[in-house]
Phi, psi and omega in degrees: 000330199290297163353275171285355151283340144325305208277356206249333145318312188304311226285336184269335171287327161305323193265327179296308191276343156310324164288310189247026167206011173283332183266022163289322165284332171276006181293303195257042074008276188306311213276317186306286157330309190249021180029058186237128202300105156052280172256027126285327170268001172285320180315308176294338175281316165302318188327329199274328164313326179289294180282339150323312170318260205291022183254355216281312152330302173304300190296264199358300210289352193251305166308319165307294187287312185255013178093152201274333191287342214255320187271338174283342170306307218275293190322299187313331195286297181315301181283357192251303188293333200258359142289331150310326202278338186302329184284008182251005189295119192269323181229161152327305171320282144353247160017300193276320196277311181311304176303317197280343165293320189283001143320287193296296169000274161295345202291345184256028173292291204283329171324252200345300184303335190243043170269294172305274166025268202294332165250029176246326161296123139340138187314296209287012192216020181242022139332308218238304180321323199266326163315310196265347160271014164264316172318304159315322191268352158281359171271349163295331179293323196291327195267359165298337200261327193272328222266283177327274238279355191263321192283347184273326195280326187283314207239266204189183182272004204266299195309290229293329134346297180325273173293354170256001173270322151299347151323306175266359157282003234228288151350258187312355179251017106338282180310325182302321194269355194233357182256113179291123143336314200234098181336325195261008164274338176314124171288352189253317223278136199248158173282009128296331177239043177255332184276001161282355206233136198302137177308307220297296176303327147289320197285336179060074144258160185215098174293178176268163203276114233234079203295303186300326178294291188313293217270328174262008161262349140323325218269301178282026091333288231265333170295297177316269203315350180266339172238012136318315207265340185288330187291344199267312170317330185280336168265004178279344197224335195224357165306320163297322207285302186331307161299335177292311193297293194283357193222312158114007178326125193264193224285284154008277188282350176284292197326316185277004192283302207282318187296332177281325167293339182271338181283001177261347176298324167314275188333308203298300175338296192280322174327290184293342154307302204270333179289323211264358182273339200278343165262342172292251202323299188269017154254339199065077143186106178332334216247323183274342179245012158249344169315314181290312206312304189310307211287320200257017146292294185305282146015285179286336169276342170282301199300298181281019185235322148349270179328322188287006190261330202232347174216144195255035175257122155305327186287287171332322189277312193282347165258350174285313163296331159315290154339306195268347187244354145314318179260347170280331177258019153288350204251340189316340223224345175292301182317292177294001179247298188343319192293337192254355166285301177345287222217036203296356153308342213216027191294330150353272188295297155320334194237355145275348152279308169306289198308353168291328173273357160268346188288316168310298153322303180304341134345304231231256251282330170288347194290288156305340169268326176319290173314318190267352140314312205286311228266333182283314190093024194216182170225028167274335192274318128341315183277339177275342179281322194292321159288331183282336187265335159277010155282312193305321193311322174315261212331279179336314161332295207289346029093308162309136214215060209267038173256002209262095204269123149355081178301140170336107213259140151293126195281000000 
């Protein structure tokens, strides 16, 4: 059973990032259509990031009290209608407030999901659980750009809004019907693998939230993910228009640009998963397997984002962005397990503190790089702040502490 509730997750994580990242491909569509300048559609892009942002604490923090079946139910309603609604957008205005619905939406998706997590896995397995539902959400990524562009060619960018917002409505009365809080109420679920699980986890109590100890062990988590997250915006928002700008590429060929470079993401995602579980057995020890993961994803995603700074080969530029977003989503499923190394009373709430620093970065990095393309007229110089802050991150990594655990709270 643990199984298919996995798989059922992958399936929301896969359908969310189809939602917030199709109107990267629908941009210079949206920007023509709706006559709107760069940096205005850098605003737009940003919307979504705000209340993402700041929703990530508040959802975590819901999931932890009342449980991942009731908020994620609530939510999935919230990202499925205001993905319809984005296809009714007449102007900027319209426009920004459907992303800023489809924000609030998501922002207690992944908090909520890896709440669930934390009481349907094993310690030792959930490296690879957060991997391989990350995973799902670069394949979301990868397959939004050809999925739009086939629904822009047949109907118009509008359908494309349409049909993924009942996609996910669809979704949530799925979760609703087959997912439990408390693994052993699940009518499917067997006692081998119930006998995999912590008392903590059978029993689902859910103590309070014990905030100064949590943030300061959270807090250099939540910086490394802000420069994790400005780079994952910059191919989430602006990898189609780039290829389109700098290559001159038409809708097709952007499109098939962007799913090869976003299909390394897939890869990166179960790698850094099944590597850091797999140093997790085999040293015992947190720090080396999730630590190693972090310095050398960012670190090696800085390094291959280099070369694009400096050379004007499509072939060259696009495996070198390949590269580089391979080793930035080796650290995605490290990020997402810690909270739950951290804090599994408190996986919500922790993993909704981390995730605040992407939601901030999602806020700040399209916004600024659509300005600085308008104000430089090129895209090296974005892409070099976009490198620089994943050096800092490496460094910051080392900073990181996911052995130093929530001690044991009286119930």
């Amino acid at each position: 059973m643990r199984g298919r509730v996995l798989l059922l997750l992958c399936g929301m994580y896969f359908i969310t990032y189809l939602d917030r990242v199709n109107i990267s491909t629908a941009a210079p569509h949206i920007r023509h259509d709706l006559s709107l300048s760069n940096t205005q559609l850098g605003l737009v892009l940003s919307a979504f990031a705000i209340p993402y942002a700041f929703f990530q604490v508040f959802g975590g923090f819901l999931a932890d009290r009342y449980g991942p079946r009731k908020l994620l139910c609530a939510v999935g309603v919230v990202w499925g209608l205001s993905t319809v609604a984005t296809g009714f957008a007449s102007g900027m205005v319209t426009l920004f407030a459907a992303r800023l619905a489809l924000g609030f939406g998501e922002g207690a998706a992944f908090p909520g999901a890896t709440q669930a997590m934390s009481r349907w896995l094993p310690a030792d397995q959930r490296g690879f659980g957060q991997g391989i539902t990350h995973a799902f959400a670069r394949l979301g990524n990868a397959i939004a750009p050809l999925a739009v562009a086939g629904l822009i060619a047949l109907f118009d960018w509008r359908a494309a809004f349409w049909v993924l917002g009942v996609i996910s409505l669809g979704w949530t009365v799925l979760w609703a019907r087959t997912y439990r809080d408390r693994p052993a109420d699940h009518p499917k679920m067997t006692e081998t693998e119930l006998g995999e699980l912590s008392a903590d986890q059978r029993a689902d109590e859910r103590p309070p939230v014990p905030w100064g100890p949590l943030l300061r062990r959270i807090l250099p988590l939540t910086f490394v993910d802000f420069t994790y997250g400005w780079m994952l915006w910059v191919y989430l928002t602006w990898i189609p228009s780039f290829f389109a700008g700098s290559y001159g590429l038409q809708l097709q060929q952007f499109a098939l640009f962007s799913a090869l470079v976003l299909c390394a993401g897939v890869v990166g995602d179960m790698v850094g998963g099944m590597v850091s579980d797999a140093l997790l057995r085999r040293t015992g020890s947190l720090r080396i397997a999730r630590r190693s993961v972090l310095v050398v994803g960012l670190l090696g995603s800085f390094g291959f984002i280099l070369p694009t700074l400096f050379v004007h080969s499509l072939g060259v530029v696009t495996v070198c962005l390949a590269l580089a977003f391979f080793f930035l989503e080796l650290t995605n499923p490290v990020l997402w397990s810690i909270p739950m190394d951290v804090a599994p009373d408190h996986a919500g709430t922790a993993g909704g503190l981390m995730n605040t620093g992407f939601g901030l970065a999602g806020v700040l990095s399209p916004a600024v790089f659509g300005f600085l393309v308008d104000r430089g007229g090129s895209w090296v110089l974005p892409f070099a702040v976009s490198a620089g802050l994943l050096a800092v991150g490496g460094l910051v990594s080392l900073r990181v502490d996911p052995a130093n655990k929530l001690p044991v709270q009286m119930r």
